[in-house]
N, C-alpha and C positions, 0 to 999 in steps of 0.2 A: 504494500500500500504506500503510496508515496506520502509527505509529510504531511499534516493537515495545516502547518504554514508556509506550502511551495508558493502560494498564490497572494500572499501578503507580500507588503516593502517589509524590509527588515525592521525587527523592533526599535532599532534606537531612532530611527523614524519621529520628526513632530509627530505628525498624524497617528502613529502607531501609538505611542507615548501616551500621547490624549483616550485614545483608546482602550488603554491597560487601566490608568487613573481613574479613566469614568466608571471601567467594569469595577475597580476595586470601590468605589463610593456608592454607585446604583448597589452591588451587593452588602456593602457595610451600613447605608442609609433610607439605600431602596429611589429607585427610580423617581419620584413624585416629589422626593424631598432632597432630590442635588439639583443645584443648578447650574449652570455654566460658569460663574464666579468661581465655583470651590473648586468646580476642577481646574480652573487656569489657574489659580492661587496653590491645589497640592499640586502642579506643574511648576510655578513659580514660572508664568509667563504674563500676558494683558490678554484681556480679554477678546481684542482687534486678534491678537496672533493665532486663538483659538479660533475666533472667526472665519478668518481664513481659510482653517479646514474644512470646520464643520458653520453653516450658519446656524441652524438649529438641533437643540436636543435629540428629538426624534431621528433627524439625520446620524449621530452618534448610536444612537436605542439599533438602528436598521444595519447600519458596521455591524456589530457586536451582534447580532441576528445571523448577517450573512456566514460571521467566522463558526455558526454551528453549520450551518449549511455546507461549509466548504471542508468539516470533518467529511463528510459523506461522500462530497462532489468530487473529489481526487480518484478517489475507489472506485465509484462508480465509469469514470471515467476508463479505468484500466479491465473495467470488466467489459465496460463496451466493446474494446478494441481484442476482446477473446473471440474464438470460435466458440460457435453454442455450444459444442460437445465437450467446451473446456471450463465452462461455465459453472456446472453442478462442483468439478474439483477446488476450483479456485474460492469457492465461498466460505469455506471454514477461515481461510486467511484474510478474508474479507471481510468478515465479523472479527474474529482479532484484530488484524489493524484499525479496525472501526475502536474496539473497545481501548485498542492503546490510544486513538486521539481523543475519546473522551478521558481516559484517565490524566493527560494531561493537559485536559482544558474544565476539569469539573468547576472551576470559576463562571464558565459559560452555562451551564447546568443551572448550577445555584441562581443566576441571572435570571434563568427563563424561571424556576421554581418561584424565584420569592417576588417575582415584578408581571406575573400573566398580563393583569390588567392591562399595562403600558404595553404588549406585545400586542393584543386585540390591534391598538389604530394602524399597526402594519398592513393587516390586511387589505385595505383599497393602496398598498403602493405599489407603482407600478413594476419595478426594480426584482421588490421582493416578491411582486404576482411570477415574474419573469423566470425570479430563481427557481422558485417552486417549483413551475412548468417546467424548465429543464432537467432537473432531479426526478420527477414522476412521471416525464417520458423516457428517463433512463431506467430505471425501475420496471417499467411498464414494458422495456422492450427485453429487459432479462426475465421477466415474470411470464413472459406470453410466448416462451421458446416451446414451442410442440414439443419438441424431442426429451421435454425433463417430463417427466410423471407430475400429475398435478397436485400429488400428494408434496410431492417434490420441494415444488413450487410455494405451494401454503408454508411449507417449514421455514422454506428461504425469509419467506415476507416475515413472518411469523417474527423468526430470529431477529430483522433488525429491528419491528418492534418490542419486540421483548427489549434488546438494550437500549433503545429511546425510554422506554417507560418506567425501567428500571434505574438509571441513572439522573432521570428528569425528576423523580421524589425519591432519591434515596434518602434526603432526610428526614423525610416526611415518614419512610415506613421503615425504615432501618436504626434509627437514630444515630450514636454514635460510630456505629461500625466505620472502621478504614473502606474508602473505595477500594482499595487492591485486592480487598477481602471480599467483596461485592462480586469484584468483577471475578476474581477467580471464580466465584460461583456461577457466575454468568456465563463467563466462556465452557465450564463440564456442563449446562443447563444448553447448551447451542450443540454442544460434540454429542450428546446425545441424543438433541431432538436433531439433529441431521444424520444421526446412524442409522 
């Protein structure tokens, strides 16, 4: 699986920069209650200079949306370019490396866990309609290969949401447990339901 930040500028990036600050305030204060001040303040930049990225919040909220998008998008992208009959093998490492870019992005998790409300006004954007679409005609076209068994197929869907849903409330149902601990359960919960 290739990195889930091939497609990002690199961290020390303004932009990127602003983007780590805002994830770590949206998760520490929650979305409704930062505002553009505190993040150019824990940046230690003006607020013109943040501007310049981003004009608004929500533009910020839609970043940090696409970087869950773009765990999946990479993977997706290397199964496209399989033969269908290569397809059913290479998905156990598909959900692995799925499950390693959420292990090192559970900040983006927590994000979506503790701020839903502020992710609803994504919906009507166009950007993020776009993403979607791309993602769930890549999906759409490894899920609809004849040649797997349909049983096959249910397990494949099945797996990646089981780790969306499972990592998207692991605090909510797990409480304190370690992710690595999680996820170890997660990937023997994937090897078995694809045996």
């Amino acid at each position: 699986m290739a990195s889930p930040t091939a497609q990002r500028p690199p961290r020390g990036t303004t932009r990127e920069r602003i983007l780590d600050v805002a994830l770590e305030l949206f998760n520490e204060q929650g979305y409704d209650k930062t505002s553009l001040r505190e993040i150019a303040e824990r940046l230690g930049i003006t607020k013109a200079a943040l501007y310049y990225h981003f004009e608004r919040k929500e533009d910020i909220l839609l970043e940090l949306h696409l970087r869950l998008h773009a765990l999946v998008g990479d993977a997706l992208d290397e199964l496209d370019r399989l033969d269908d009959s290569e397809v059913v093998a290479a998905w156990p490492r598909f959900v692995d490396g799925f499950v390693d870019a959420v292990l090192a992005n559970t900040d983006l998790f927590l994000l979506h866990e503790r701020n839903q409300r502020a992710f609803e006004s994504l919906s009507s954007n166009e950007r993020h309609d776009a993403e979607n679409e791309r993602m769930e005609r890549s999906f759409r076209r490894v899920l609809e290969i004849d040649g797997i068994p349909l049983d096959q197929r249910v397990r494949m869907a099945y797996s990646v949401g089981a780790v969306f849903t499972v990592f998207m409330a692991a605090g909510r149902f797990f409480g304190d447990v370690p992710p690595n601990e999680i996820a170890r359960h997660v990937r023997d919960a994937t090897r078995k339901l694809m045996a």
